[in-house]
C-alpha positions as CSV (number, residue, x, y, z in Angstrom):
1,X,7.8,13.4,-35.4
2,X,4.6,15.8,-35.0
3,X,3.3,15.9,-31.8
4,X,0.3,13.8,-32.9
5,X,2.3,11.6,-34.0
6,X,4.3,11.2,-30.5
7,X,0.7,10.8,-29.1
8,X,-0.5,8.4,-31.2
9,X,2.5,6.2,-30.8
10,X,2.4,6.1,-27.0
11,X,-1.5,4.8,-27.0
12,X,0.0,2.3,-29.9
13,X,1.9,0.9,-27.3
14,X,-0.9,1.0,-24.5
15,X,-2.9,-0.6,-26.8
16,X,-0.6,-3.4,-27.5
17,X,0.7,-3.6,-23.9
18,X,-3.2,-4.0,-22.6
19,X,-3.6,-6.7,-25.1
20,X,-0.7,-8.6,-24.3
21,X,-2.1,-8.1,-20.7
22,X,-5.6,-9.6,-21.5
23,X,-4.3,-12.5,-23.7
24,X,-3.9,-14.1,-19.9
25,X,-7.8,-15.6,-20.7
26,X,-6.6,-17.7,-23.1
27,X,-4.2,-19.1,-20.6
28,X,-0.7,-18.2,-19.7
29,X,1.5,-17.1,-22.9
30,X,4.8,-15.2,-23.5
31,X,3.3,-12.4,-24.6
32,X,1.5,-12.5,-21.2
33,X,4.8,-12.6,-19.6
34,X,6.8,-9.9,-21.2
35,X,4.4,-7.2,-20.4
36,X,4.4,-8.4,-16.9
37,X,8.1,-8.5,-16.8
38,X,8.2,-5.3,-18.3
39,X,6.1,-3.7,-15.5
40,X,8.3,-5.4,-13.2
41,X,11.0,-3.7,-14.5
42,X,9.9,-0.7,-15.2
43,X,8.3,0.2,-12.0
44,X,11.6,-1.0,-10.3
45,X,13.6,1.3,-12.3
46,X,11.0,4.1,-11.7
47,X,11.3,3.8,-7.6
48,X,15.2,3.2,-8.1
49,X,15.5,6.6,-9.6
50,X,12.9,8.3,-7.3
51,X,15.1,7.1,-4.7
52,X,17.8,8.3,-5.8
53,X,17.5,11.8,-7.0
54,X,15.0,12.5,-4.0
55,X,16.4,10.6,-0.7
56,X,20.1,9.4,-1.5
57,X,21.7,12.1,-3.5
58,X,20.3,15.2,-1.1
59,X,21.2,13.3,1.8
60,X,24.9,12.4,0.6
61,X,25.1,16.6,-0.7
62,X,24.2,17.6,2.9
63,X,26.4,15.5,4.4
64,X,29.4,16.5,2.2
65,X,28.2,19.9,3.0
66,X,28.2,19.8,6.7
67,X,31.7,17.4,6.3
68,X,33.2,19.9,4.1
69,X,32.2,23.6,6.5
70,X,33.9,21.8,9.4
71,X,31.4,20.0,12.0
72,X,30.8,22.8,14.7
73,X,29.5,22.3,17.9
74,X,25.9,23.5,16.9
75,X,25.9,21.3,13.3
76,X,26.5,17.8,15.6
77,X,22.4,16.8,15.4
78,X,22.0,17.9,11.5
79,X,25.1,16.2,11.4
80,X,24.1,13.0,12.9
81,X,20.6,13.1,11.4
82,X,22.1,12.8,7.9
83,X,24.8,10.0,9.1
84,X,21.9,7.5,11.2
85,X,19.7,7.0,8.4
86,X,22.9,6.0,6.3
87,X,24.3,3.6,9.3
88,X,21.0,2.1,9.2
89,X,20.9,1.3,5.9
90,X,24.3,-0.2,6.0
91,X,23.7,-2.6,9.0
92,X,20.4,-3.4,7.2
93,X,22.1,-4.5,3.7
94,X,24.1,-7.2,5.9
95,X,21.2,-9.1,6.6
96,X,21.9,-10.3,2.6
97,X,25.6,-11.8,4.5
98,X,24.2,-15.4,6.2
99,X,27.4,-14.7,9.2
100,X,26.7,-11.5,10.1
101,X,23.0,-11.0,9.9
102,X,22.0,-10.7,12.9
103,X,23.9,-7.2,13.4
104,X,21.0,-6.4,11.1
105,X,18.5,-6.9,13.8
106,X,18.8,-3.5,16.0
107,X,18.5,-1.8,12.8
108,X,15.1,-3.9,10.9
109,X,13.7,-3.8,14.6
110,X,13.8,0.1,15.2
111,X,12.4,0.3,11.6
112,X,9.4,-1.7,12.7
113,X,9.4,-0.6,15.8
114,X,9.0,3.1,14.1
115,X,7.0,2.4,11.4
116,X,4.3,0.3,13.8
117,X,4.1,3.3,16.2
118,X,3.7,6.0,13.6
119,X,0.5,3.7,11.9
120,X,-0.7,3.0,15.3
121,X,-0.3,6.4,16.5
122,X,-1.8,8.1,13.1
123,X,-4.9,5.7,13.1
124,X,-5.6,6.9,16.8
125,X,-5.0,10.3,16.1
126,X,-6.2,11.1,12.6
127,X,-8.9,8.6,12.6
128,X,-10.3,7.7,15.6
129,X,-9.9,11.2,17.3
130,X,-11.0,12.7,14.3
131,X,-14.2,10.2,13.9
132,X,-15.3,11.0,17.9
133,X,-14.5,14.6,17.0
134,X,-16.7,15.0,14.1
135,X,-19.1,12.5,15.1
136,X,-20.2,13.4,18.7
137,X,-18.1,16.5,19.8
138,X,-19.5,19.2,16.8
139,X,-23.4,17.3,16.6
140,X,-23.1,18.2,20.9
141,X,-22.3,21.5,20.3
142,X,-24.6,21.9,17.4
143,X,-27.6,20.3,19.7
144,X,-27.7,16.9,17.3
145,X,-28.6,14.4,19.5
146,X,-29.8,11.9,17.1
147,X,-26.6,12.0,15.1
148,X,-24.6,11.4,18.2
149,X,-26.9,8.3,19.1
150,X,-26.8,7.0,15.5
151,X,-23.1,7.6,15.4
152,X,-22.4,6.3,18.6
153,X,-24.3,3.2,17.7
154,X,-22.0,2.7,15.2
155,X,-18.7,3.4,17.1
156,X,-19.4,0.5,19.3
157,X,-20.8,-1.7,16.3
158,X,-17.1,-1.2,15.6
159,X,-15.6,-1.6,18.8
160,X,-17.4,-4.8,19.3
161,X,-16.4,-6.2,16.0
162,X,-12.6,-5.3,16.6
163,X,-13.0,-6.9,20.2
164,X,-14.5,-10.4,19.0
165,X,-11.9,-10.0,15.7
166,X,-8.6,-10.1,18.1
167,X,-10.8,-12.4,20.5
168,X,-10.9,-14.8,17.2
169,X,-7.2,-14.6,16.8
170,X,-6.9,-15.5,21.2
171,X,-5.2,-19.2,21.2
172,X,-5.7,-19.6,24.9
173,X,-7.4,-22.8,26.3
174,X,-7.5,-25.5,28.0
175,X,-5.1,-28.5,26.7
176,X,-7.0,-32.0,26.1
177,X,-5.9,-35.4,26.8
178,X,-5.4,-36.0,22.9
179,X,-2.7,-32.9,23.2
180,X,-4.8,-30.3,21.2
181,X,-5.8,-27.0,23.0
182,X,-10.1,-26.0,23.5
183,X,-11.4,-22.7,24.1
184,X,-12.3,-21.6,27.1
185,X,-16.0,-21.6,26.9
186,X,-16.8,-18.1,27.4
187,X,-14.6,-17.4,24.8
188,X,-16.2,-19.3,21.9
189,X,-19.0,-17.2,21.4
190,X,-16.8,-14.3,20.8
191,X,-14.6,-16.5,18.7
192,X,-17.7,-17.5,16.4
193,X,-18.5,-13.5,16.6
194,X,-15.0,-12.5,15.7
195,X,-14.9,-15.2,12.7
196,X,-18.2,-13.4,11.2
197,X,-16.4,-10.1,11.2
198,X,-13.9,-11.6,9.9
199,X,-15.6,-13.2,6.6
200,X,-17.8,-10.1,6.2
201,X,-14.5,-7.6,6.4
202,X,-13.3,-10.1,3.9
203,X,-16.1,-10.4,1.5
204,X,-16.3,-6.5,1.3
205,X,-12.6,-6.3,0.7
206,X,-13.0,-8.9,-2.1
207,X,-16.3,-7.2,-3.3
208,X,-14.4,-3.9,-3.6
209,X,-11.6,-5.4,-5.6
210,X,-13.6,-6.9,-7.6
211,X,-15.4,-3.8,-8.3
212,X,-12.1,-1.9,-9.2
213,X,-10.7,-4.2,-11.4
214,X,-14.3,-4.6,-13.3
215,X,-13.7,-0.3,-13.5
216,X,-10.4,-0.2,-14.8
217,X,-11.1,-3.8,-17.2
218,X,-14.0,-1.3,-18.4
219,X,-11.8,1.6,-19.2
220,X,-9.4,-0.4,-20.7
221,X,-11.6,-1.8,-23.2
222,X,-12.9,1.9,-23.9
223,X,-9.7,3.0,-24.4
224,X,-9.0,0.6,-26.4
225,X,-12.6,1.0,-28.7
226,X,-11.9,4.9,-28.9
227,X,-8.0,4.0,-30.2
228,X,-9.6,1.5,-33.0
229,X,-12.1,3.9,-34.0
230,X,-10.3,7.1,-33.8
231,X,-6.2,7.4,-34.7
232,X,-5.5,3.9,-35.8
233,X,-8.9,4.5,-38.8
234,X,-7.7,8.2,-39.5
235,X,-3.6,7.3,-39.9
236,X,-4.7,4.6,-42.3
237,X,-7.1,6.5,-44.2
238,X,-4.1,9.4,-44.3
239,X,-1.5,6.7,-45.9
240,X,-4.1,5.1,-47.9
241,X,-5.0,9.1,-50.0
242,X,-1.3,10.0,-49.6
C-alpha cells in the first residue's frame, strides 16, 4: 500500500468510528457500543504497555542489576528504592483477596497519604506562591499599585469563596427534639454564601464542558465534511476512469 493509501485508510476508520460514535442521537445501538468498547479497550491496552515498557520492566532490570553486582554497603538505598515500590504494589493487589485485605491498608494509605500531600503541597507552592508572587511582589517592585489592589481584591474574592465553600460542607449544629441537626446561626449565612460558590463553580465547570465538547463535536463534523469531499470523491473517481 502507497502511503496515501495508508492515510486514507486510517481517516476511513475515523470516519466510521465518529459515526458509530454519533449514532448515540438516535438512541442507544450496538454500533454505539462497539466503538465505546473499543476505546475501552484500546486505551487500557495503551496504558498497560506504557506501564510496562516505562515503569515495570526498568525497574525489574535495575533491580536484577543491583541483585546480580552483589548489594554493597553503599547500593542498600538504590537497592531498597527499587524493592518498596514493588512491596507496595504487592500488598496493594491483596486487597482483590476478601481475608487478607486489610494488609492492604498501610500500603493504599501511604499512597494517599503521598499523593494528597504532593497536590496539597504543589497547589501551595506552584499556584498560590506563584499567584502572590506575580501578582503583588513584581507590581511592588515595579511601583504598580493599582494592580496590586485589583489583584489583591481578587485574592480575597477567593479566599472568601473557599472559606464560605468548606463552611457549606461544616455539619456542626445544634441537635433538635425531632433528632435532626440545625446550624448554628452564625453559620447559615456563610452556609447560603458557600452554596452560591458552590453553584457558580459548578455552572462554569458545566459551561466549559459544554464548550469543549461543542469544539471537538465541531471538528469532528469538519473532519468528517473535508473526508467526504476530498479522498473518499477522488478514490472513487480514480476506480471509476481506471
Amino acid at each position: 500500500m502507497t502511503p496515501q493509501q495508508i492515510e486514507l485508510f486510517k481517516n476511513a476508520v475515523a470516519f466510521l468510528l465518529t459515526l458509530m460514535v454519533l449514532s448515540y442521537l438516535i438512541g442507544d445501538n450496538p454500533l454505539y457500543r462497539i466503538a465505546v468498547h473499543a476505546f475501552v479497550g484500546v486505551a487500557a491496552g495503551y496504558a498497560t504497555v506504557v506501564i510496562l515498557q516505562s515503569v515495570l520492566v526498568p525497574r525489574f532490570i535495575e533491580l536484577f542489576r543491583l541483585v546480580n553486582r552483589g548489594i554493597e554497603q553503599q547500593d542498600w538505598i538504590p537497592f531498597a528504592l527499587q524493592v518498596i515500590p514493588f512491596a507496595f504494589g504487592f500488598f496493594i493487589l491483596l486487597k482483590a483477596v476478601p481475608g487478607i485485605a486489610p494488609l492492604s491498608n498501610f500500603a493504599m494509605a501511604h499512597v494517599v497519604g503521598v499523593g494528597a500531600g504532593l497536590a496539597v503541597g504543589g497547589a501551595i507552592v506552584g499556584t498560590v506562591f506563584g499567584q502572590l508572587q506575580a501578582s503583588w511582589v513584581n507590581p511592588l517592585a515595579a511601583g504598580d499599585i493599582s494592580n496590586v489592589i485589583l489583584v489583591g481584591a481578587q485574592v480575597l474574592f477567593g479566599f472568601v469563596g473557599a472559606a464560605a465553600v468548606l463552611l457549606y460542607f461544616s455539619y456542626t449544629g445544634k441537635p433538635l427534639p425531632s433528632g435532626r441537626g440545625e446550624r448554628w446561626r452564625i453559620m447559615v449565612p456563610a452556609a447560603w454564601l458557600g452554596q452560591g460558590f458552590l453553584a457558580a463553580g459548578l455552572a462554569t465547570l458545566y459551561a466549559g464542558a459544554v464548550a469543549a465538547s461543542l469544539a471537538i463535536l465541531v471538528s469532528r463534523v469538519e473532519f468528517m465534511y473535508l473526508f467526504i469531499t476530498g479522498p473518499v470523491v477522488d478514490e472513487v473517481l480514480k476506480l471509476v476512469g481506471g
